[in-house]
C-alpha positions as CSV (number, residue, x, y, z in Angstrom):
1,X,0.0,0.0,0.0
2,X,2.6,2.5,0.9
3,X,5.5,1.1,-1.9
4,X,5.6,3.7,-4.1
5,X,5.2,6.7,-2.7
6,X,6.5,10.4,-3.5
7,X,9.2,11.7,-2.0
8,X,7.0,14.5,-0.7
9,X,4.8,11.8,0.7
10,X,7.0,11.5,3.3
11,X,6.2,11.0,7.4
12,X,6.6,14.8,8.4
13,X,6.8,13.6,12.2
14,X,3.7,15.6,13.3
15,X,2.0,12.8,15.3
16,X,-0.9,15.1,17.0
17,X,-1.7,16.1,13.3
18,X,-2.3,13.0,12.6
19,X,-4.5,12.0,15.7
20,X,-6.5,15.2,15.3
21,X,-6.9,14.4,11.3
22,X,-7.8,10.5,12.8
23,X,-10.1,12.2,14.9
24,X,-12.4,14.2,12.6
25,X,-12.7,11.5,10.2
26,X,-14.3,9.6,13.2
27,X,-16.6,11.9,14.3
28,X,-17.6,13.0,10.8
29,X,-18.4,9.1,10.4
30,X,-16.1,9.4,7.1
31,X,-14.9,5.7,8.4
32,X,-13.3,4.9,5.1
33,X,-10.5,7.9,5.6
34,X,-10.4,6.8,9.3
35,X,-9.4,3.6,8.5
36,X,-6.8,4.5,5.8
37,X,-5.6,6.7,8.2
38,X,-5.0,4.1,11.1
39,X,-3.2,1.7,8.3
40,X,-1.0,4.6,7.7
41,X,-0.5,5.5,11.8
42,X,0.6,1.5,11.8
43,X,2.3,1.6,9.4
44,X,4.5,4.6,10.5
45,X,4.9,2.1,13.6
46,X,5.8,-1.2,13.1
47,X,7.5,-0.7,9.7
48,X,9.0,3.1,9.9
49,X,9.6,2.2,14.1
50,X,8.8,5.5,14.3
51,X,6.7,6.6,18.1
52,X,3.6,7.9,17.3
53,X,3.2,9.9,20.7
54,X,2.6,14.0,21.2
55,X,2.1,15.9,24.6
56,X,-1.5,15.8,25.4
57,X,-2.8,18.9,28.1
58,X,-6.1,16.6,28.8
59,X,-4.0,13.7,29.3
60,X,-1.4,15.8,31.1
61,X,1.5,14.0,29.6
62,X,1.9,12.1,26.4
63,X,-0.5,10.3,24.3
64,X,-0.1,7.9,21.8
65,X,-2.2,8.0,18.6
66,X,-3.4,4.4,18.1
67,X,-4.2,3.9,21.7
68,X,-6.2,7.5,21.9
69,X,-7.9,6.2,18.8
70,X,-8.6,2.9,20.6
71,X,-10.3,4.2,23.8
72,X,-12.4,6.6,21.0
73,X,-13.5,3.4,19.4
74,X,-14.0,1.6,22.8
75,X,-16.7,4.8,23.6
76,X,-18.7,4.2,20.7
77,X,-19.3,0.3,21.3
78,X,-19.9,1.1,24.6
């Protein structure tokens, strides 16, 4: 999926961007994008091995983006 890319398509390191852009997709129910958008976030992870974690003032320390997106999923079945 991510084989070919660009080499302006590359990870800008701007983790809270990407949660916040995670985010919206979720609450705008655009569930496709949200999706694409967690491939990409594990992607970064596992085959990058970059962190994926940003200071957080409601957390009041940091955050990590797929686990933020997990307890946001966890809400909704709930």
């Amino acid at each position: 999926m991510f084989n070919k890319l660009y080499p302006q398509q590359k990870w800008s390191y701007w983790p809270v961007r990407l949660y916040k852009a995670g985010k919206c997709m979720w609450l705008f129910k655009q569930y496709d994008y949200y999706e694409s958008l967690k491939k990409l976030a594990y992607y970064i992870k596992n085959k990058e091995k970059e962190k994926l974690d940003y200071f957080s003032h409601t957390k009041n320390g940091k955050a990590d983006v797929i686990e933020q997106w997990n307890q946001m999923e966890q809400l909704k079945s709930s």
